[in-house]
C-alpha positions in Angstrom: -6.4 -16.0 20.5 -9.5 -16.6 18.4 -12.6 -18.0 20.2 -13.3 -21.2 18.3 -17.1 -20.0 18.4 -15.7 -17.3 16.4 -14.9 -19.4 13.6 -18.3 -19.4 11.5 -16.6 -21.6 8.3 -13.7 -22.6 6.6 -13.7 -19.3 4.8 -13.3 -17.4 8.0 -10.8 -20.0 9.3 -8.5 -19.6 6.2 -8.8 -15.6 6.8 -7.1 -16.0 10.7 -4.7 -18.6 8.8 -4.0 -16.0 6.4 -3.5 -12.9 8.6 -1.5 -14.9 11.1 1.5 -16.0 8.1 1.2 -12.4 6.9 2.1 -11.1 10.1 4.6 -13.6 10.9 5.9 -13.8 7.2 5.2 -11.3 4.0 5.7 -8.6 6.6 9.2 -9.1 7.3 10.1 -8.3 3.8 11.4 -5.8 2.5 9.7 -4.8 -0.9 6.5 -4.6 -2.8 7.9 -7.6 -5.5 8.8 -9.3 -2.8 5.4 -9.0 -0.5 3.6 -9.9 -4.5 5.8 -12.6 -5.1 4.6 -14.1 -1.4 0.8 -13.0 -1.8 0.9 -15.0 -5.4 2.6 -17.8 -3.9 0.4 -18.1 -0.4 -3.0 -17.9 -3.6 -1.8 -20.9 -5.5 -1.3 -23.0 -2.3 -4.5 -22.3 -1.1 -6.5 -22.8 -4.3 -4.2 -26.1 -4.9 -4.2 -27.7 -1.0 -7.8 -26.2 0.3 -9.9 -26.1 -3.5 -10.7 -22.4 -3.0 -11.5 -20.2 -5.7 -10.9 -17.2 -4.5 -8.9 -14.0 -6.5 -5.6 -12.6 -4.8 -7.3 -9.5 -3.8 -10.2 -11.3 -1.7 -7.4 -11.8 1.2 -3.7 -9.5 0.7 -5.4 -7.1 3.3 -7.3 -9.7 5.4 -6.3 -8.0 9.4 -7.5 -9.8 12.8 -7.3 -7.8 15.5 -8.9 -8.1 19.4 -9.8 -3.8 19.4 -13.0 -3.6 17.2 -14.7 -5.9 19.2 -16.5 -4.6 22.4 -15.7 -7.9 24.3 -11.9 -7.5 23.0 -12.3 -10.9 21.0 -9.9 -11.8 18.1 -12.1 -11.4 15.2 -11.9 -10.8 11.3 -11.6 -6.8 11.5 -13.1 -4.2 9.5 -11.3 -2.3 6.2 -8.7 0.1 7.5 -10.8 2.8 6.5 -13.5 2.1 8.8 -11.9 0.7 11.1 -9.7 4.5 11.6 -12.2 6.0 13.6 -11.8 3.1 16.1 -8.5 3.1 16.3 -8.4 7.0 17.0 -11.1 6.7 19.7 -8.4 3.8 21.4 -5.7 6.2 20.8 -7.4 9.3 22.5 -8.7 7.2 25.3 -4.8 5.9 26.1 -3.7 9.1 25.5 -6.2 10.5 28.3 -5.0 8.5 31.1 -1.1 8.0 29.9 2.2 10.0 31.2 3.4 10.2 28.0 1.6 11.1 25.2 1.5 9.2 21.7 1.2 11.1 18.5 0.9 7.8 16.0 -0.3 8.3 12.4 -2.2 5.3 11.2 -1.2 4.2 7.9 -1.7 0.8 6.4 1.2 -0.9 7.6 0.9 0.7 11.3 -2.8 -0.6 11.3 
C-alpha cells in the first residue's frame, strides 16, 4: 500500500519492512518474553543481513498506517501519543454519521 515515492531511503524502507512482520508476526503472540524474544531476533538479522546499526528500541514501535496522512497514503506514522488526537477526531467523525455508535479506547496494541 505504500507509494514507492514514499520511500525516501533504505532506513524508511526497513521501517514498512519492519511494521509489516510485526503485524503479521510478533503480534500473534501471546507474551511479553515472547514479543522480546522476536524484537531481539528480527535486531540481529537486520544488523547481520542489511549492516545497520541501529538499537532495539529505534524500531519495536515503528506503526504505518494510511489515517494520519490527509491524502490517506501509507506512511511511517507518528508516536501513539501524538498520533491520539488523530485517531479520536477519525473516531468522532465515524461516530457522527454511523447507526451504531463505537466507544473504542485506544491503547497501544488497539493503535
Amino acid at each position: 500500500m505504500c507509494k514507492q515515492t514514499e520511500i525516501q531511503d533504505k532506513d524508511y524502507l526497513v521501517f514498512l519492512y519492519i511494521s509489516e512482520t510485526y503485524r503479521v508476526f510478533r503480534d500473534r503472540l501471546i507474551d511479553e518474553n515472547d514479543r522480546q524474544k522476536f524484537n531481539e531476533m528480527s535486531h540481529q538479522i537486520m544488523e547481520e543481513q542489511l549492516t545497520l546499526d541501529w538499537q532495539l528500541d529505534d524500531f519495536k514501535n515503528t506503526l504505518f498506517g494510511d489515517f494520519e496522512s490527509p491524502e490517506r497514503n501509507y506512511v511511517r506514522l507518528s508516536p501513539s501519543e501524538e498520533l491520539l488526537p488523530r485517531l479520536e477526531e477519525l473516531l468522532n467523525m465515524y461516530n457522527s454519521e454511523a447507526d451504531t455508535v463505537m466507544n473504542l479506547v485506544f491503547f497501544e496494541d488497539c493503535i
